[in-house]
C-alpha positions in Angstrom: 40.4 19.2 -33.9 38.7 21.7 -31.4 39.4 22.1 -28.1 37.1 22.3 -25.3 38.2 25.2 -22.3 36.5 24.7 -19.4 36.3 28.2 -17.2 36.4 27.3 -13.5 34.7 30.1 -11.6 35.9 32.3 -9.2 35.6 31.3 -5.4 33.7 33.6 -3.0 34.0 34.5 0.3 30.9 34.6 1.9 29.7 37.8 4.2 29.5 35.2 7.2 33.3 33.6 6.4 34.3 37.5 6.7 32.7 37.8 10.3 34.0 35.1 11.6 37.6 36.5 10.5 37.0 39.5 12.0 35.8 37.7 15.4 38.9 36.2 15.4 41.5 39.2 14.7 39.2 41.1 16.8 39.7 38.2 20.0 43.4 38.4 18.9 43.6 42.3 19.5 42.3 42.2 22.7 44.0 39.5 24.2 47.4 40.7 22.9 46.3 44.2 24.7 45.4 42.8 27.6 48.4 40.9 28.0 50.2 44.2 27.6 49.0 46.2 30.0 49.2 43.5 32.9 52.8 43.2 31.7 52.9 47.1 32.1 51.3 47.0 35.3 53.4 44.4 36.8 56.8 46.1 36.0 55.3 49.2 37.8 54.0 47.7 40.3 57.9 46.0 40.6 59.4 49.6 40.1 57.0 50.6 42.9 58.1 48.3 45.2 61.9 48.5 44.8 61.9 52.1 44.9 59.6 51.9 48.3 62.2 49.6 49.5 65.5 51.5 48.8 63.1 54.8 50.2 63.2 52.7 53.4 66.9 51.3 53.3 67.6 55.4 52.7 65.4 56.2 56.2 66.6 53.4 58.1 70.6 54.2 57.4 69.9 57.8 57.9 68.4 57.1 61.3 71.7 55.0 62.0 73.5 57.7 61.3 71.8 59.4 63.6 72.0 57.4 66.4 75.8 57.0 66.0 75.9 60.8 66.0 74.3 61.4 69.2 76.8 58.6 71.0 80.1 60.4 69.9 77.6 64.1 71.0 76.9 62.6 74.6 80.3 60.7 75.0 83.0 63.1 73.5 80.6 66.8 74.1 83.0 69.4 73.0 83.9 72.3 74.5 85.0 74.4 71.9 83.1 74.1 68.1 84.3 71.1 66.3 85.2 71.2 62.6 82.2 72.0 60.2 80.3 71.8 63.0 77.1 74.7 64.0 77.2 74.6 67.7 79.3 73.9 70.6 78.0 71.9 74.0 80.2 74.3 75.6 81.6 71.7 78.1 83.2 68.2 77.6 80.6 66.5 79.7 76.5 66.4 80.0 75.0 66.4 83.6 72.0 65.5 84.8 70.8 69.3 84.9 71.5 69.8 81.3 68.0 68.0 80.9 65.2 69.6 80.5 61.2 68.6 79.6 61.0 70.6 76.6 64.0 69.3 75.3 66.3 72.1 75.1 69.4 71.5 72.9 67.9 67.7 72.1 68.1 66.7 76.0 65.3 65.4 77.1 64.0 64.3 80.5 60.6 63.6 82.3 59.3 63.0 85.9 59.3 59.4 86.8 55.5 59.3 87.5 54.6 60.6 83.7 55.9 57.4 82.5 53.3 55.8 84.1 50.5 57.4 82.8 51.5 57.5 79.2 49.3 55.9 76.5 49.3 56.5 72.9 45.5 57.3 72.2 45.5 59.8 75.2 46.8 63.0 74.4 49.8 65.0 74.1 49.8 65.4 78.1 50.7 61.9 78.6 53.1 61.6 75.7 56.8 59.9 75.1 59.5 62.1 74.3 60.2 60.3 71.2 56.6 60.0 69.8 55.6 62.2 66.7 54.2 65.6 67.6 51.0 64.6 66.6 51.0 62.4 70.0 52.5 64.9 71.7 56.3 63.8 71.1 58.9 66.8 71.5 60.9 66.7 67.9 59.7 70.4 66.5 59.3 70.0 62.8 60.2 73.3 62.6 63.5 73.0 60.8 63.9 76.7 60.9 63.9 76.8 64.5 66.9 75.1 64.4 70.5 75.7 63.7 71.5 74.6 59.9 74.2 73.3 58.4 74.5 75.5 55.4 76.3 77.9 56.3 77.4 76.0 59.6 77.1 78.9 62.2 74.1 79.6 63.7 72.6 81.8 66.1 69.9 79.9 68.2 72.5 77.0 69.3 71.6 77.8 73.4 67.7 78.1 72.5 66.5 75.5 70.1 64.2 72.7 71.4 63.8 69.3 70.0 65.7 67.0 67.8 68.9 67.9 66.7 70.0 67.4 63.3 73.0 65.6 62.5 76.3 67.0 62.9 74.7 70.0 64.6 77.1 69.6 67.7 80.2 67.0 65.6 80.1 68.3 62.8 79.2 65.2 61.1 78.7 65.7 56.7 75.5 65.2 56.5 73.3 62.4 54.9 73.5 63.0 50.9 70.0 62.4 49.0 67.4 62.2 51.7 64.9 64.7 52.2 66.3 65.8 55.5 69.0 65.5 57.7 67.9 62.9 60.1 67.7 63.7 64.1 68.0 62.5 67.4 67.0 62.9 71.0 68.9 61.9 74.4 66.4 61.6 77.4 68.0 60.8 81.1 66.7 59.0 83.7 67.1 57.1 86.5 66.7 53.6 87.9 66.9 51.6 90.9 67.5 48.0 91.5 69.7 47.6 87.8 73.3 46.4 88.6 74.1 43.2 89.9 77.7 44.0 90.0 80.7 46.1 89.9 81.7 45.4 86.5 78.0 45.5 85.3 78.4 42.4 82.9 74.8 41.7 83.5 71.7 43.9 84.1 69.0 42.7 87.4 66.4 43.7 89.5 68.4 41.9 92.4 71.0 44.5 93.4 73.5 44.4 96.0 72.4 47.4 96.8 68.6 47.5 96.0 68.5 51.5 97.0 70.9 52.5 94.4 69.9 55.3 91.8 71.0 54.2 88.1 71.7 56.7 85.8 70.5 55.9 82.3 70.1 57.2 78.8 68.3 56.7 76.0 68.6 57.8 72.4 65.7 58.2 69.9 67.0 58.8 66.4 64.5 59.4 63.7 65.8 59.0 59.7 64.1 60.4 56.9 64.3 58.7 53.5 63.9 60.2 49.7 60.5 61.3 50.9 60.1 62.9 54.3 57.1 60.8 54.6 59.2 58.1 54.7 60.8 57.8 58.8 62.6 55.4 60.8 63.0 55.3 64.0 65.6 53.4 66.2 66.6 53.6 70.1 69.3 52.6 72.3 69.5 52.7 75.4 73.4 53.0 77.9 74.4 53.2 80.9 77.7 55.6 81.6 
C-alpha cells in the first residue's frame, strides 16, 4: 500500500501586502507622535499659566504689603529708628511741608492745576506721581539710590527720592521670594467741598461749609512678583 503526500506550498507575501503594512505602521507612528507632543504642549502651556498666575498672586500680595506699610509709616512716623528698621522720620507726625514734587523720602505732592493737564500719551511734564518713569512717574528705579535693608543703616535716609521700599522707615521683614522689595508713595493734597459732616460718615460735594480745605492722601504701592517684570499696583486714598 503506498501513500500519497501531498506538499502544500508555502504562502507569500506579496511586495504590495508589505506596503500597505508599512502605510499603516507608518500612519500609526505619526499619529501616536502627534498626540504626544500636543499632550506635551498642553501641560506646558498649563505649567505656563499657573506659574504666570502665582507670579501675579506674588506681585499683588507684595504690593499689599506695601500699602499696609506706608499706613502704619504715615499714621505711627517714628521719631527715633524703629527695630530693624534703615531710617527714621525723625518726628511722630507728617505735615503738609514734608511734601515735596520730587518726592523726597516717598512724599509726594503736586500743584492743583497739573492735575488738570495730565494725560498719559503726553509726556513726562504732565505726568501722575504714581505712573512708571517711562510716563514720567517719580518711583527712581534706581535701587541703589536708596537706603537698603541689608545691612539696615543707611546713609542717604534725608536725600533719597521716590518710592520707598518696604520697612525702610518700620522696619517691616521684607517680602521673601520676590524679585524686589515692593514700594510705595504717599502724595498730599487738598480738597474742597468733601465733608458733609462732623463725623464724616459720608463723603459730598455739598458741604456745610462749601469753602473748607480738605486734607487728603493718597498711597500708591507698587509690588513686584518672581520677575520684576511682573508689578502690581494698588491705591488708597484717607482722609486724617
Amino acid at each position: 500500500m503506498s501513500l500519497l503526500i501531498a506538499s502544500i506550498p508555502n504562502q507569500r507575501v506579496e511586495p504590495r501586502e508589505r506596503g500597505v503594512a508599512l502605510v499603516v505602521v507608518m500612519m500609526i507612528i505619526i499619529a501616536i507622535t502627534g498626540i504626544s507632543l500636543w499632550t506635551a504642549r498642553q501641560s506646558m502651556l498649563s505649567e505656563g499659566i499657573a506659574r504666570n498666575e502665582n507670579d501675579q498672586a506674588a506681585a499683588w500680595q507684595a504690593a499689599e504689603a506695601a500699602l499696609r506699610d506706608a499706613e502704619r509709616d504715615f499714621i505711627s512716623a517714628f521719631k527715633e529708628k524703629a527695630d530693624n528698621a534703615s531710617c527714621s522720620r525723625g518726628k511722630v507726625k507728617l505735615i503738609p511741608s514734608d511734601f515735596t514734587a520730587n518726592c523726597l523720602r516717598g512724599l509726594c505732592a503736586k500743584p492743583d492745576a497739573d492735575y488738570a493737564l495730565m494725560a498719559w500719551t503726553d509726556g513726562p511734564s504732565v505726568s501722575e506721581t504714581w505712573w512708571p518713569e517711562g510716563k514720567g512717574g517719580q518711583w527712581n528705579d534706581d535701587k541703589d539710590a536708596k537706603p537698603g535693608r541689608q545691612p539696615v543703616t543707611a546713609t542717604n535716609c534725608d536725600t533719597f527720592v521716590g518710592g520707598v521700599p518696604l520697612g525702610t522707615f518700620t522696619g517691616v521683614a521684607p517680602v521673601n521670594g520676590v524679585s524686589r522689595q515692593p514700594e510705595y508713595l504717599i502724595e498730599y493734597f487738598r480738597r474742597k467741598n468733601v465733608r458733609i459732616n462732623q463725623v464724616e460718615t459720608q463723603v459730598s460735594g455739598q458741604g456745610e461749609r462749601p469753602n473748607e480745605w480738605a486734607e487728603m492722601y493718597r498711597i500708591t504701592a507698587r509690588g513686584f512678583g518672581y520677575s520684576e517684570r511682573t508689578q502690581v499696583v494698588l491705591q488708597t486714598i484717607f482722609m486724617p
